[in-house]
Rosetta silent file (secondary structure, phi, psi, omega in degrees, C-alpha in Angstrom):
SEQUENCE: XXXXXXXXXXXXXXXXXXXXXXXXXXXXXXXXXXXXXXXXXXXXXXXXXXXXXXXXXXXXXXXX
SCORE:     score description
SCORE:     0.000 S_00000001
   1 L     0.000  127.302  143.713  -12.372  -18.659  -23.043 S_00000001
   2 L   -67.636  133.179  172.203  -11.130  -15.284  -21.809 S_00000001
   3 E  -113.821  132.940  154.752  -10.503  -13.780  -18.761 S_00000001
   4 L   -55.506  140.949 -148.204   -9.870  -10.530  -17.750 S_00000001
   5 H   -47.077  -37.406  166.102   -6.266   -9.604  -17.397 S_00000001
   6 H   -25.581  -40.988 -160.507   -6.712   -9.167  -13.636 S_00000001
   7 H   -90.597  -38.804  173.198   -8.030  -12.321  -13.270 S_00000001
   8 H   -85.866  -20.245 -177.535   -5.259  -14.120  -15.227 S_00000001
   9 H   -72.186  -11.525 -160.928   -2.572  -11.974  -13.634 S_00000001
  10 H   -96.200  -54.609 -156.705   -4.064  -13.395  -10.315 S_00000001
  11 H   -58.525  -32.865 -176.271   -4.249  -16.780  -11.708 S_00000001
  12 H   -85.352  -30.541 -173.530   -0.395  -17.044  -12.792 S_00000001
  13 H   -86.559   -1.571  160.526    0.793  -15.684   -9.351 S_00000001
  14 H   -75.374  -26.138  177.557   -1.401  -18.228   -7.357 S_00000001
  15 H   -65.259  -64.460  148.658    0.444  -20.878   -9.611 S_00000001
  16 H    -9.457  -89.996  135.884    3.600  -19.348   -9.116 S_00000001
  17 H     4.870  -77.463  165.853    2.997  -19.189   -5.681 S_00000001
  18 H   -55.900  -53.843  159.250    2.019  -22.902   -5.237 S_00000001
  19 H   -42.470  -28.844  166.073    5.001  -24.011   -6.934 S_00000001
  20 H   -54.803  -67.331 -164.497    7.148  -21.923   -4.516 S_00000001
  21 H   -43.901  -47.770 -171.774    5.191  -23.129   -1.695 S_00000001
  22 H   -74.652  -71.828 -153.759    5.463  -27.024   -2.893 S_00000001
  23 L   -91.726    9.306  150.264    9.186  -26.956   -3.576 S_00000001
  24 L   -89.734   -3.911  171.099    9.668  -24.908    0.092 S_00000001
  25 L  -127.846    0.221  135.302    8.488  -27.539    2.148 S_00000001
  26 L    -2.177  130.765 -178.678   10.828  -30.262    0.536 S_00000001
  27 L  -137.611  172.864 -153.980   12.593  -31.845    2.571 S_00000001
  28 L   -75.457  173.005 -176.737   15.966  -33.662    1.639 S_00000001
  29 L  -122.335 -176.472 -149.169   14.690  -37.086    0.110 S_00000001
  30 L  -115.881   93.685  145.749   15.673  -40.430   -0.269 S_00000001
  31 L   -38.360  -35.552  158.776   17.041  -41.441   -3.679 S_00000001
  32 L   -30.514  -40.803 -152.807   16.677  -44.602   -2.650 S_00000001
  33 L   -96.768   71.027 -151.486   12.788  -44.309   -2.721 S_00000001
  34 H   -57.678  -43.638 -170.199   11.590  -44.931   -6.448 S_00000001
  35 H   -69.477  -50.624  151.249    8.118  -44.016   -4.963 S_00000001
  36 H   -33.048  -53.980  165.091    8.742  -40.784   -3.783 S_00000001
  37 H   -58.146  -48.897  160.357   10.414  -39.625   -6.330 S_00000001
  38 H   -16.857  -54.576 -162.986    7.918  -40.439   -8.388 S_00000001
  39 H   -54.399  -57.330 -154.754    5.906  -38.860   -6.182 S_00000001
  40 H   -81.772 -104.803 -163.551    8.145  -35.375   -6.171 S_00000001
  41 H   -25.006  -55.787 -175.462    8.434  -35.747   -9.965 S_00000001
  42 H   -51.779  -52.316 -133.153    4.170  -36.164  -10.785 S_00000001
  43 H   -86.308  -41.605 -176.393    3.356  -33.370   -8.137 S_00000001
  44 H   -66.382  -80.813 -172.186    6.567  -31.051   -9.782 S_00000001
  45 H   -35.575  -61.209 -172.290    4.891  -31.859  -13.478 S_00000001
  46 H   -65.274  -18.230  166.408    1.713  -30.829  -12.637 S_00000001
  47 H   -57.137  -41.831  178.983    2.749  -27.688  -11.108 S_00000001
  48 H   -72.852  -37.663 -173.837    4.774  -26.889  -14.168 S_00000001
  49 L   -83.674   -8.819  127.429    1.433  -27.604  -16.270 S_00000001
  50 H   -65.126  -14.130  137.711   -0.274  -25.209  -14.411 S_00000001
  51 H   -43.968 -126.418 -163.700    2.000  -22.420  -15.158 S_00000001
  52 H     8.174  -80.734 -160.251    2.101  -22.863  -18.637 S_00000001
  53 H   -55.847  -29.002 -166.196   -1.892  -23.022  -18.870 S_00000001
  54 H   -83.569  -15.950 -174.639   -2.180  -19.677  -16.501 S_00000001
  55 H  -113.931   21.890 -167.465    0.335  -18.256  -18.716 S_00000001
  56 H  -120.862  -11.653 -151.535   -0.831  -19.309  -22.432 S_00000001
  57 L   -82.452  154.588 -177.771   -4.724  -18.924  -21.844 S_00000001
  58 L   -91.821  136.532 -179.873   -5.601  -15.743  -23.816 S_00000001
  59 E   -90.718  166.083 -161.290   -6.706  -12.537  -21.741 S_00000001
  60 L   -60.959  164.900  172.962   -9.771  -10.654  -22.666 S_00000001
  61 L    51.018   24.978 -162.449   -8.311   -7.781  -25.660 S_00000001
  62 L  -109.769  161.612 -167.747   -5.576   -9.846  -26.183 S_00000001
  63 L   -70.809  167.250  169.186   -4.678  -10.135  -30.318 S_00000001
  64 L  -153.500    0.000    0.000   -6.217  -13.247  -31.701 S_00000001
């Protein structure tokens, strides 16, 4: 599906954005703490996988 570029331009800087947001309220952790990390590590992957998709999806007029 396409979107117009507005709309994907919006889409990568709310992702952006979260990821900022997400790794700004960190606080230091516990190495100790397999579940946390875990935790820190799922929430950081999925963050990363929404970049990527906001920045790979093809905008409307884009070459195909």
């Amino acid at each position: 599906m396409t979107h117009p570029t507005p709309v994907r331009e919006a889409a990568r800087l709310v992702a952006i954005e979260a990821a900022r947001a997400y790794v700004a309220t960190i606080r230091p952790i516990d190495l100790t703490n397999c579940g946390v990390l875990v935790g820190h590590l799922m929430a950081a992957e999925t963050l990363l996988m929404e970049i990527v998709a906001a920045h790979t999806e093809p905008t409307e007029g884009a070459a195909r």
